[in-house]
N, C-alpha and C positions, 0 to 999 in steps of 0.2 A: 414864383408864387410862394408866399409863408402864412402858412396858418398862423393863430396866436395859440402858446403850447399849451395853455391853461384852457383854452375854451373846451365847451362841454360839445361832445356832437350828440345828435338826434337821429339813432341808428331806427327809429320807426318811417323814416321818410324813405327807407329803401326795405325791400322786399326780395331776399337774397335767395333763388329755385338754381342756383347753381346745382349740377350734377343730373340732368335728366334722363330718361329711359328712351329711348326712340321708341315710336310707335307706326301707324301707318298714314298712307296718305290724305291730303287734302287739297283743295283750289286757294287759292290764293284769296287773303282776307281785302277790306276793301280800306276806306281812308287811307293816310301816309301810308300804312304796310305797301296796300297795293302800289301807292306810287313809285316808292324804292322798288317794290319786287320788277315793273316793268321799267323802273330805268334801269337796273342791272341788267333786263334781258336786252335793253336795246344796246347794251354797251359791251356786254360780253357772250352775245349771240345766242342768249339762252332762254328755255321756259322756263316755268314754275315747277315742274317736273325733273328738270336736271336742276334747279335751286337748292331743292331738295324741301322747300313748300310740306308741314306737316302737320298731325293733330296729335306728337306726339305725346305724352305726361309725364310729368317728372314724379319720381319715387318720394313720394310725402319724407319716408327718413332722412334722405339728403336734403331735403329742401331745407326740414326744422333743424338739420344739422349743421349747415350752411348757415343760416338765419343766426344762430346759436355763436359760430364762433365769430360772426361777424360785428353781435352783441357786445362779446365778450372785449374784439379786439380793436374795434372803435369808438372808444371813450374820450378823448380830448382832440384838440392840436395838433400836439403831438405826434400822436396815431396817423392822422393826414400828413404831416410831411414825412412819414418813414414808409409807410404804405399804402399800396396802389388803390386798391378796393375802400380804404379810409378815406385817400384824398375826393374818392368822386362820393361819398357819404357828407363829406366837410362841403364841398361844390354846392350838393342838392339843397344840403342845408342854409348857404350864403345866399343860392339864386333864390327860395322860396323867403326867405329874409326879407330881404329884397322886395319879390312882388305880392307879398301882403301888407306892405306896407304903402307900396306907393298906388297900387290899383282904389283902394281906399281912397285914397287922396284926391285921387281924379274919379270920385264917385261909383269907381268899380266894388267889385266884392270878388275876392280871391279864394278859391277852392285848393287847398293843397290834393298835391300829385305825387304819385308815390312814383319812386325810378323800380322796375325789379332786375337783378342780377340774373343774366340767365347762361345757359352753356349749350349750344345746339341745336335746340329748340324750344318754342314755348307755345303756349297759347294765348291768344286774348280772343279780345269783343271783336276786334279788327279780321280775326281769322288765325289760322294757324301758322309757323313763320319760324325760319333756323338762322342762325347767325348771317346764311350769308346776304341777308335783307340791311345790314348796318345797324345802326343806333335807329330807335324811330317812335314816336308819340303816335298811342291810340287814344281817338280822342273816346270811341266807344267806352272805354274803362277809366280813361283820363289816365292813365300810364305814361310811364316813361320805360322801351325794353334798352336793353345794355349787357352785349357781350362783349366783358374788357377786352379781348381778345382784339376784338377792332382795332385799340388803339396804336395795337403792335401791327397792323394789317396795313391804318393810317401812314404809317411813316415807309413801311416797307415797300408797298403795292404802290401808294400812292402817291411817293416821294415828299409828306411832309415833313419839315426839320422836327417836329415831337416836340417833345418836354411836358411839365404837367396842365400846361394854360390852355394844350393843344386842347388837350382831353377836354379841360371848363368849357372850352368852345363848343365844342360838339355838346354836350350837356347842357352847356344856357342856351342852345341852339332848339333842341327838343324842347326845352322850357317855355323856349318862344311860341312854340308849338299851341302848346299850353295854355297861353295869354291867348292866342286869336280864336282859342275856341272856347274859351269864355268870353270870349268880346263878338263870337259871330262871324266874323272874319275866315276862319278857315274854311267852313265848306265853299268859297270860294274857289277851290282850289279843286275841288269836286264834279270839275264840270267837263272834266273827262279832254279836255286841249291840254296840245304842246305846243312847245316854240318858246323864244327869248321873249315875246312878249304878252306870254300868257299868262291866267291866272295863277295857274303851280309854281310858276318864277317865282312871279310878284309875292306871293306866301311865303316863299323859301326865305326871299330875300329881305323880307319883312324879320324875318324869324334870325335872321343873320345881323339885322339892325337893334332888335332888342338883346341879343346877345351882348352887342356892344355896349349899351345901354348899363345895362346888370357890371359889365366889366368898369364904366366905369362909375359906378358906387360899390361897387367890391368891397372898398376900404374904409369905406363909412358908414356903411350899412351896420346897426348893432343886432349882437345877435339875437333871439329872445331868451335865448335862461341867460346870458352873463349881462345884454346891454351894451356889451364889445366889439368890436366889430370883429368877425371870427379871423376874415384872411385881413391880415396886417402889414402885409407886403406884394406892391405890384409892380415890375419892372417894365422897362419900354422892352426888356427881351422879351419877358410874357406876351406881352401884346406884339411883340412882331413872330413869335412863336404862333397865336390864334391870326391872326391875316395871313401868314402861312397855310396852315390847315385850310382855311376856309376856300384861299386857294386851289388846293389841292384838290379839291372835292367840286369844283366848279366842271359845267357840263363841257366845255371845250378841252379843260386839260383833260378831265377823262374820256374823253369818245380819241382825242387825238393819240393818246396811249392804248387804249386798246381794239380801237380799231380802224386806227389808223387817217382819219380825216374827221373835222367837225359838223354837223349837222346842225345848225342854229336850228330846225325847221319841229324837230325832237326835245328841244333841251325844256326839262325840266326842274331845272334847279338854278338857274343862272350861266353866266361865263366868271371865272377865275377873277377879272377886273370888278364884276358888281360885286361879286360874294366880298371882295374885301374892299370894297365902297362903301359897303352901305354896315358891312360891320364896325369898320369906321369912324360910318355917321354916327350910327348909337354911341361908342365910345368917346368920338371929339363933344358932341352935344350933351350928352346925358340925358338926352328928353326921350321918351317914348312919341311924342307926338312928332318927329323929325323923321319917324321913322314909316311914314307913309307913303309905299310905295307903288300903290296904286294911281296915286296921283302926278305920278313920274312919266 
């Protein structure tokens, strides 16, 4: 994946509280947070209380200090193919590109979402929540939380091959997020079932289909200060780099890794086969409307 070295980024689309203070406890928030926080317990035999579930606050000076050199050190292109915290600032920037342009089109109206950087814990609307919840979209605040940390956790813990498209994945992934809860769609997913063939899947997988989607207009999407399309290079490794990942995170490979047998009867997010089916679909079609998976 190649940024273009000239384009300008839009470091206000991310919200960087890297550095926070622990604090004390809380229960577990509800929307996506809660759904990750109880797939993690069904996968790694744990509560919200050994997750480490909190209400901690992050020290205002790190936050604005963090926020500052993030400012400072993501200004172009450039900046996103050298560095890590840029490339997912150039990302946020290309997926919201993207879906204010074409929600429009298909008579939506598009609310931008801010990503925030966080380190250990954070808060939102969703409840209080520490890294080890993953990446995850509250739709209470319309956020996007993100401990890069993850994507180092992605590849190690979870055996995907990595690279940077991995990360876009996970990031247009949350985006997806995004989209169904401007469109109504995601409390769907609210209704408190599990299983391969419930509603939490079907949203997941949804959210896995507009990823694909966003990937492919990637490259033609222009951006809004230059008109250029910011990333200017996608390779089939990119996109077999995100089928990977998506993989990776599917409910079968992870219940069979850590705990040792699959539970269709649990799964919350899909099997390993849909996750990169239906990311896929988004990407081989381009349509948002292909990517209806409730009617599957």
């Amino acid at each position: 994946m190649q940024f273009d070295d000239d384009a300008g980024l839009d470091t206000s689309e991310v919200k960087d509280e890297r550095g926070g203070i622990p604090g004390g406890r809380a229960t577990v928030g509800g929307g996506i947070v809660g759904v990750i926080a109880l797939l993690l317990g069904l996968f790694f035999g744990v509560g919200p209380e050994q997750l480490g579930l909190s209400s901690g606050d992050t020290a205002p000076g790190a936050r604005s200090s963090s926020q500052a050199q993030v400012n400072q050190s993501c200004r172009t292109g450039s900046d996103a193919n050298t560095k890590d915290d840029c490339r997912i600032v150039a990302v946020v920037n290309s997926v919201q590109d993207y879906w204010s342009q074409e929600l429009p089109r298909r008579g939506g109206r598009y609310s931008p979402a801010q990503t925030v950087f966080f380190t250990g814990r954070v808060n939102t609307a969703c409840g209080a929540a520490t890294s080890a919840v993953g990446p995850f979209y509250c739709p209470g605040d319309r956020q996007v939380y993100l401990d890069l940390g993850f994507f180092d956790e992605l590849r190690t813990k979870f055996g995907s091959s990595g690279g940077p498209f991995a990360q876009a994945y996970v990031v247009a992934h949350e985006y997806g997020h995004h989209i169904q809860n401007l469109l109504g769609t995601l409390q769907k997913s609210q209704d408190g079932r599990q299983g391969a063939n419930s509603n939490a899947v079907k949203v997941e997988l949804q959210a896995d289909c507009y990823a694909g989607v966003w990937a492919r207009h990637a490259t033609t999407t222009p951006d809004k200060a230059s008109g250029r399309p910011l990333i200017s290079r996608l390779t089939d490794q990119d996109i077999k780099d995100g089928l990977d990942a998506a993989a990776a995170v599917g409910d079968d490979r992870i219940q069979e890794k850590f705990q040792g047998r699959v539970t269709p009867e649990t799964w919350t997010h899909g099997s390993a086969q849909q996750r990169q089916q239906w990311f896929y679909t988004g990407y081989r079609t381009g349509d948002m409307a292909r990517c209806d998976t409730f009617a599957r």
